[in-house]
C-alpha positions, -999 to +999 in steps of 0.1 A: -219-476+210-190-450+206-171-447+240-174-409+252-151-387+237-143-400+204-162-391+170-144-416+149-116-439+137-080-419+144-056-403+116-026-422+110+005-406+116+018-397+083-016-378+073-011-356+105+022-345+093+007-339+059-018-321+072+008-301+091+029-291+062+001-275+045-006-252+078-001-213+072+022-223+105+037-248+124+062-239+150+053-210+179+082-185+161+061-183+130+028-174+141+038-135+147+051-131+114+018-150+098-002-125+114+022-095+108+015-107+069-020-111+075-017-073+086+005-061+060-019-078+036-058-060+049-031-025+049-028-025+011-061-040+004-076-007+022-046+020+004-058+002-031-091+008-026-084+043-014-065+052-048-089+036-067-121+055-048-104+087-039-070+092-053-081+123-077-117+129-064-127+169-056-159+169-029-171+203-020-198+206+007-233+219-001-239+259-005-253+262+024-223+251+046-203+279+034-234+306+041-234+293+076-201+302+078-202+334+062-230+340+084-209+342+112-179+358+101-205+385+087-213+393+127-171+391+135-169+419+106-203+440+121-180+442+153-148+452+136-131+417+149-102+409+126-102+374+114-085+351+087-095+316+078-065+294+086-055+255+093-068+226+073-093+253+062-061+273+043-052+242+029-087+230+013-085+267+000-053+264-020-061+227-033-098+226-035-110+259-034-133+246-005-133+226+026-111+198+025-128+158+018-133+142+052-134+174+069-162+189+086-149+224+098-141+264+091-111+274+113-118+311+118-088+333+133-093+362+154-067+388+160-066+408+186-102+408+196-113+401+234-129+373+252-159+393+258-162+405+223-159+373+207-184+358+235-208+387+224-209+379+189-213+345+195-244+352+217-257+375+191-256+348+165-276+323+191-298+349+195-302+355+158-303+317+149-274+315+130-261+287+154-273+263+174-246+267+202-211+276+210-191+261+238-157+267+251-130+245+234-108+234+266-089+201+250-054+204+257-025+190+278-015+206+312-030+222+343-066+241+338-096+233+317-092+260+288-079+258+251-071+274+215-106+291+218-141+284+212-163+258+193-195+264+171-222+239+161-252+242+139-288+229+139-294+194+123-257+194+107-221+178+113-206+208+101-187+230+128-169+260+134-138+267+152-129+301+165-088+303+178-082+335+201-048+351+182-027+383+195-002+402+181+030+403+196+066+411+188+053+414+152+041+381+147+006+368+149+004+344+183-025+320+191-031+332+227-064+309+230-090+318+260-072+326+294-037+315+276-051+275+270-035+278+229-003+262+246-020+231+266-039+224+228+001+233+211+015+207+238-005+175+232-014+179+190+015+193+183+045+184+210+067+169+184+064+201+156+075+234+156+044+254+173+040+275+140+006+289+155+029+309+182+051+327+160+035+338+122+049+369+108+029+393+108+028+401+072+025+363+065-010+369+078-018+412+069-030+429+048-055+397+044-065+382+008-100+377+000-102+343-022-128+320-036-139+298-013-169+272-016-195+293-025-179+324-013-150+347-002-136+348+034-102+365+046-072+340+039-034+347+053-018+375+024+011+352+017-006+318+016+020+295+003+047+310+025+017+302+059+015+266+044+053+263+037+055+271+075+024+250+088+025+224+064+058+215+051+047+185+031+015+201+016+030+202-018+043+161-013+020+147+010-017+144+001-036+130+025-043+096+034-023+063+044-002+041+021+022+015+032+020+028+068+034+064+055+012+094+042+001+091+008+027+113-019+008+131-043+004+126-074+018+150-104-016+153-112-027+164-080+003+186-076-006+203-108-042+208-098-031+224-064-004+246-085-032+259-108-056+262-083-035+285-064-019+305-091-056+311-103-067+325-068-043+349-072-051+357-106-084+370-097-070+391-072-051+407-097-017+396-075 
């Protein structure tokens, strides 16, 4: 009978330290670098795959994404609200012509319009059915419960819609938000950037330029590449993603495509 405890005859003492020497580790001060490689290792297992999957891929939501938008923005313009389509949105414009991959948003602009004309329009489009609900965006940092504006969803889609509250002042175009909140939003996404939302030139953003977008044409800012100089330095560098724990550089491809895109939107606008 096997005394308790013991499963079978014991290893000599020179197999143990053979055993040993094959371990991925065998003193305490190696174990955190074993794992850091172990890290590094899954890291560019997952940016390969990305480059391989996504590196040069174009993915435009469905047509009628873009009319739900345009729906919208069709009852902003009924009420003489000035808006432009800015943001990530600007950018998937000048690189895609469309909404950005892995996004799920329109960020629509108003300029100068009032709480209570905004908050009209969007009960006219609940009324109307041309979305589901709207609710008041209040993420942000500081005192008070309010933020950059107000936030639109649509029935039996992820797709949403973001409306910022702008102003005009001093000549530039200012994001204002509901009740002031733009800053608390500014002050935790943005603490360690320049808060280009609070100062745009005004002619950065008027007279507006109709381009392509999707399926359709909204408002965009009249000097486009000088707005995404300014919001996005990189935008011409940096496209999107993660490689080697930085943002992945585009590729001259890519930059090419976003040059020719660009320069094309402008072509049909005779500009």
């Amino acid at each position: 009978m096997k005394e308790h405890g013991k499963s079978g005859p014991a290893m000599r003492p020179g197999a143990l330290s053979y055993v040993a020497s094959r371990l991925p580790f065998t003193t305490p001060k190696a174990v955190p670098l074993f794992f850091a490689s172990i890290i590094v290792a899954v890291l560019l297992l997952i940016s390969t795959l990305h480059e391989i999957f996504h590196a040069n891929s174009v993915e435009l939501f469905a047509d009628d994404v873009y009319d739900k938008a345009e729906s919208v923005i069709n009852e902003l313009e009924k009420s003489d609200i000035a808006y432009y389509l800015g943001y990530g949105t600007a950018l998937g414009a000048a690189r895609f012509g469309g909404i950005l991959r892995h996004d799920y948003d329109i960020d629509i602009y108003t300029v100068d319009a009032s709480e209570y004309e905004i908050e009209t329009v969007l009960e006219q489009c609940k009324e109307l059915g041309l979305i589901e609900q709207w609710f008041y965006q209040n993420d942000g940092l500081g005192p008070g419960d309010i933020g950059f504006g107000y936030h639109l969803s649509f029935a039996n889609s992820d797709f949403y819609t973001d409306i910022w509250v702008m102003a005009e002042k001093d000549s530039t175009i200012q994001c204002v938000g509901r009740g002031g909140g733009c800053v608390r939003w500014l002050r935790k996404h943005e603490s360690k950037n320049e808060w280009h939302d609070m100062h745009i030139p005004h002619d950065h953003i008027f007279p507006v330029r109709k381009l392509p977008f999707g399926t359709k044409s909204f408002n965009f800012p009249n000097k486009m590449k000088k707005y995404l100089d300014l919001r996005f330095p990189s935008w011409m560098k940096v496209c999107g993603g993660w490689t080697l724990m930085r943002e992945r550089r585009c590729k001259k491809e890519e930059v090419a495509f976003y040059r020719a895109t660009y320069e094309n939107h402008l072509e049909l606008l005779g500009a």
